[in-house]
C-alpha positions as CSV (number, residue, x, y, z in Angstrom):
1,X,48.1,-50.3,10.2
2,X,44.4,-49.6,10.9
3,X,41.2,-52.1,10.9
4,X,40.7,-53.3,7.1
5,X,37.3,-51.3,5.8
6,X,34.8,-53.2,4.2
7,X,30.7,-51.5,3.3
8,X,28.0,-53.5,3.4
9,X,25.1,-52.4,1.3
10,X,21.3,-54.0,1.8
11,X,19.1,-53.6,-1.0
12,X,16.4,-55.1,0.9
13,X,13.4,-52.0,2.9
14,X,12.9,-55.1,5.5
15,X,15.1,-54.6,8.2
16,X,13.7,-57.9,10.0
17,X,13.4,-59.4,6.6
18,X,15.7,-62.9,5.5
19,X,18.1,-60.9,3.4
20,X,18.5,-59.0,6.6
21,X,19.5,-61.9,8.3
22,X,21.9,-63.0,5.9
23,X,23.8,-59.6,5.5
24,X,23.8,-59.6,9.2
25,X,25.7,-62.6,9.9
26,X,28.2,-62.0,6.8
27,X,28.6,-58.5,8.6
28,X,29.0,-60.6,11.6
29,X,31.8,-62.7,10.8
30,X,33.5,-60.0,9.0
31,X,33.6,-58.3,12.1
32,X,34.7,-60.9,14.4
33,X,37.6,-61.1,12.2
34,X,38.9,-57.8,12.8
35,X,37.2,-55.9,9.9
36,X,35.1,-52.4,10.4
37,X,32.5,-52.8,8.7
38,X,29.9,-49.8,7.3
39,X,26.0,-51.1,6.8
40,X,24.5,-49.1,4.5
41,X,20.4,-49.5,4.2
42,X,20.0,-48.6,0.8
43,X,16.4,-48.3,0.4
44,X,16.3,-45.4,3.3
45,X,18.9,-43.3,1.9
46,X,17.5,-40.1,0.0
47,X,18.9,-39.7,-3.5
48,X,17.7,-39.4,-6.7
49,X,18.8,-41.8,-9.9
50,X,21.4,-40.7,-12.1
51,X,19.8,-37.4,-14.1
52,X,22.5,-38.3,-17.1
53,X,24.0,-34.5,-16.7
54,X,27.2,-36.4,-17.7
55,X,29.1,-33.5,-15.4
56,X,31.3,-36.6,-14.5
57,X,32.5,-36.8,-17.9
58,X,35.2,-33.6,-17.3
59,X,34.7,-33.9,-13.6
60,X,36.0,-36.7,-10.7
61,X,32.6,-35.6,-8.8
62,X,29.0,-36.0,-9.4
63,X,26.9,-32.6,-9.6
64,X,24.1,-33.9,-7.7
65,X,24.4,-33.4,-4.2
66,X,22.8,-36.1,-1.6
67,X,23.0,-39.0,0.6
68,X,25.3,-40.8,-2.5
69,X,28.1,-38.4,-2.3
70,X,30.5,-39.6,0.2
71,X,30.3,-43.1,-1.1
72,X,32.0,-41.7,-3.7
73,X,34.7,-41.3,-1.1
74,X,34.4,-44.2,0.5
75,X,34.3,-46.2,-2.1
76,X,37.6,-45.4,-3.0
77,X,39.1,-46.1,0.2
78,X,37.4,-49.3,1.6
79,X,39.0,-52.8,1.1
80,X,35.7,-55.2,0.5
81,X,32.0,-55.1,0.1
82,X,29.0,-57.1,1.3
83,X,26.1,-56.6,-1.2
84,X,22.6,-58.8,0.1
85,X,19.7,-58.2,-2.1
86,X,16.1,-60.2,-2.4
87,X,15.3,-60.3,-6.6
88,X,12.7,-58.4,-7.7
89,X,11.4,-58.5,-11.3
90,X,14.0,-61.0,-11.8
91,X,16.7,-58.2,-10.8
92,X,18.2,-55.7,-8.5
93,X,15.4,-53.6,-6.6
94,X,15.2,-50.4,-7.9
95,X,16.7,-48.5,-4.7
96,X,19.7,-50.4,-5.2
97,X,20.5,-50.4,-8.8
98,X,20.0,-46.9,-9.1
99,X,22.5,-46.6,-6.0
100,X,24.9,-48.4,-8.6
101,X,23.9,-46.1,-11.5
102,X,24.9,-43.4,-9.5
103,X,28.5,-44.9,-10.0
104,X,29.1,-43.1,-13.4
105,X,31.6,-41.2,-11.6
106,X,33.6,-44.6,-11.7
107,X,32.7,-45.5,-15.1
108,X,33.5,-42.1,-16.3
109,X,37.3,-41.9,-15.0
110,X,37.8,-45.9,-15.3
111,X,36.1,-46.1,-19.1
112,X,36.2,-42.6,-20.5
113,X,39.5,-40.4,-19.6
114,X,41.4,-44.0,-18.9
115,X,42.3,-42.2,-15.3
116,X,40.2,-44.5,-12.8
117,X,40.3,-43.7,-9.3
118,X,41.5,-47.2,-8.1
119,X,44.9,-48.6,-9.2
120,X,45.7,-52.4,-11.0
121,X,47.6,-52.7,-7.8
122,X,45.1,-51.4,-5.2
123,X,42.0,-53.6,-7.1
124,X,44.1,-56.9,-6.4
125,X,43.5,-56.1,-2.9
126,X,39.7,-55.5,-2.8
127,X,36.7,-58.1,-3.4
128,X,32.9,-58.1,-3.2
129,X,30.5,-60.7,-1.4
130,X,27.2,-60.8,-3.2
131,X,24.4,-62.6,-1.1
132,X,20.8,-62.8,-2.7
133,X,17.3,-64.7,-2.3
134,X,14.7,-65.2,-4.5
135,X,11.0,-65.8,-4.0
136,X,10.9,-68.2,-7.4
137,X,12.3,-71.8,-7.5
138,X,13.5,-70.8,-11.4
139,X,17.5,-72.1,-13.0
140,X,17.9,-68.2,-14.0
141,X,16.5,-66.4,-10.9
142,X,19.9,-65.0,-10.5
143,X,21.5,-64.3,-14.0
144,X,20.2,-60.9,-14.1
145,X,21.1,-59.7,-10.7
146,X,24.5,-61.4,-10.9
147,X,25.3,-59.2,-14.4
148,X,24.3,-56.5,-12.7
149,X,26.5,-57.1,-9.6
150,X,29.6,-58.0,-11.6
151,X,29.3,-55.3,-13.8
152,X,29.0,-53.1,-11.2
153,X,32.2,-54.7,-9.1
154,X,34.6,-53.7,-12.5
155,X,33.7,-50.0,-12.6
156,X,34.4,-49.8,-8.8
157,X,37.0,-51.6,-9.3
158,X,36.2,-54.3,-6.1
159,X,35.9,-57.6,-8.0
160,X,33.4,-60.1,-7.3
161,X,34.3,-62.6,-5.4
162,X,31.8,-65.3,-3.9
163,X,28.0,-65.6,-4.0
164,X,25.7,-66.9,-1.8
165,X,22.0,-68.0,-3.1
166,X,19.0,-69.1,-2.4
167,X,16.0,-69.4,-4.2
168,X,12.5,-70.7,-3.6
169,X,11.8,-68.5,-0.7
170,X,8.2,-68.3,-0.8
171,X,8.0,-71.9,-0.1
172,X,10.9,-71.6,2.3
173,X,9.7,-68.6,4.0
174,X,12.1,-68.3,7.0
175,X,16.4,-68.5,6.1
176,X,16.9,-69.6,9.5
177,X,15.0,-73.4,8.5
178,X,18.3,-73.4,6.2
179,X,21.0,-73.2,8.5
180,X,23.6,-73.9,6.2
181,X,22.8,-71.4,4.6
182,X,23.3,-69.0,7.4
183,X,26.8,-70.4,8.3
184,X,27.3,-70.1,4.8
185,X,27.2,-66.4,5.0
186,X,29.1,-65.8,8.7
187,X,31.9,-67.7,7.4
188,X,31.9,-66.0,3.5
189,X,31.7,-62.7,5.4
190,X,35.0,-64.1,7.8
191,X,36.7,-65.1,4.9
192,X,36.1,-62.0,3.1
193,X,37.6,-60.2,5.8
194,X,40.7,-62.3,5.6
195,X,41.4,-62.2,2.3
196,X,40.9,-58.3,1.6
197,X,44.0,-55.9,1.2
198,X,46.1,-59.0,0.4
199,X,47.4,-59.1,-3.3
C-alpha cells in the first residue's frame, strides 16, 4: 500500500506571508507522518472562474481547459486536504473561491445525475483541515469562510474535519509570537495524516 495522498491548497499570494507559515507546518507534520503531500499555490495558478457553460451537467469533465483540470483527477483520488486562507471581505479570496466554483463538475454528478465520483464508503475515509487568519478581532470573522469551506468539503465529498483560527492579526502581526498556534497546526496536519483512509 502506497503513501496516503493528501493536497494542500493556499489561498494566500504571500508565499512568506503568516498563512504561509501555518499551511507550512500542517504540511510539515503531515509529512513527517508518512503522508505525500501536494502544495498547491492557488493564487499563481492560471484559470479562469467557472463560465456557467453547464457542459458538466451531461458530462464527468469540465469544458474549460487549464491549470484546474487535473485537480479534477486528483481530487478524486487523494485521501485529505489542507486548506489555509487569510479572510478577505470577510470571506474566501477570490483566487480561491473561484478554484472551488470550478468544482461544479462535483456538484453536477454528486447533486444532479445522483452518480458522484466518490463513494459513501470512500468519503468515510477522507477529511479536510481548514486553517485561516483574520486581520479583524470580530465574533463572526470566520462564519463566512467556514460556509464556504464546508460547503465545498460535501460536494468533494472530503468532509471537514478540524479548524484552526486566529483572528486579530493586524494587532498580532507575526503567527510565530503565537506559538501555540503554530503547534496547533504541525500536530492538526500529523493527525490528519493519521486519521485519513481509515473508516
Amino acid at each position: 500500500m502506497g503513501k496516503k495522498k493528501i493536497i494542500a491548497l493556499l489561498g494566500s499570494p504571500v508565499r512568506g506571508g503568516n498563512t504561509a507559515y501555518l499551511f507550512n507546518k500542517a504540511v510539515e507534520g503531515a509529512e513527517e507522518e508518512g503522508c505525500e503531500v501536494e502544495r498547491v499555490m492557488v493564487p499563481y495558478l492560471n484559470f479562469q472562474p467557472c463560465m456557467e457553460i453547464l457542459h458538466c451537467m451531461d458530462h464527468e469533465d469540465c469544458r474549460m481547459q487549464d491549470d484546474v483540470t487535473p485537480f479534477y483527477r486528483k481530487f478524486r483520488e487523494m485521501d485529505g486536504l489542507i486548506i489555509a486562507t487569510p479572510i478577505m471581505t470577510m470571506g474566501i479570496p477570490g483566487k480561491l473561491k473561484s478554484f472551488m466554483d470550478r468544482f461544479q463538475v462535483y456538484y453536477m454528478a454528486k447533486y444532479m445525475r445522483k452518480e458522484p465520483f466518490i463513494s459513501k464508503e470512500r468519503r468515510k475515509e477522507r477529511k479536510t483541515l481548514f486553517i485561516s487568519i483574520s486581520g479583524m478581532n470580530l465574533p463572526d470573522n470566520f462564519d463566512g469562510a467556514l460556509q464556504t469551506t464546508k460547503t465545498f468539503c460535501e460536494i468533494i465529498d472530503c468532509p471537514y474535519w478540524e479548524g484552526i483560527f486566529q483572528r486579530d492579526m493586524d494587532h498580532v502581526r507575526d503567527i510565530r509570537t503565537r506559538p501555540e498556534i503554530v503547534a496547533a497546526a504541525y500536530e492538526k496536519g500529523r493527525e490528519l495524516c493519521r486519521i485519513v483512509g481509515k473508516k
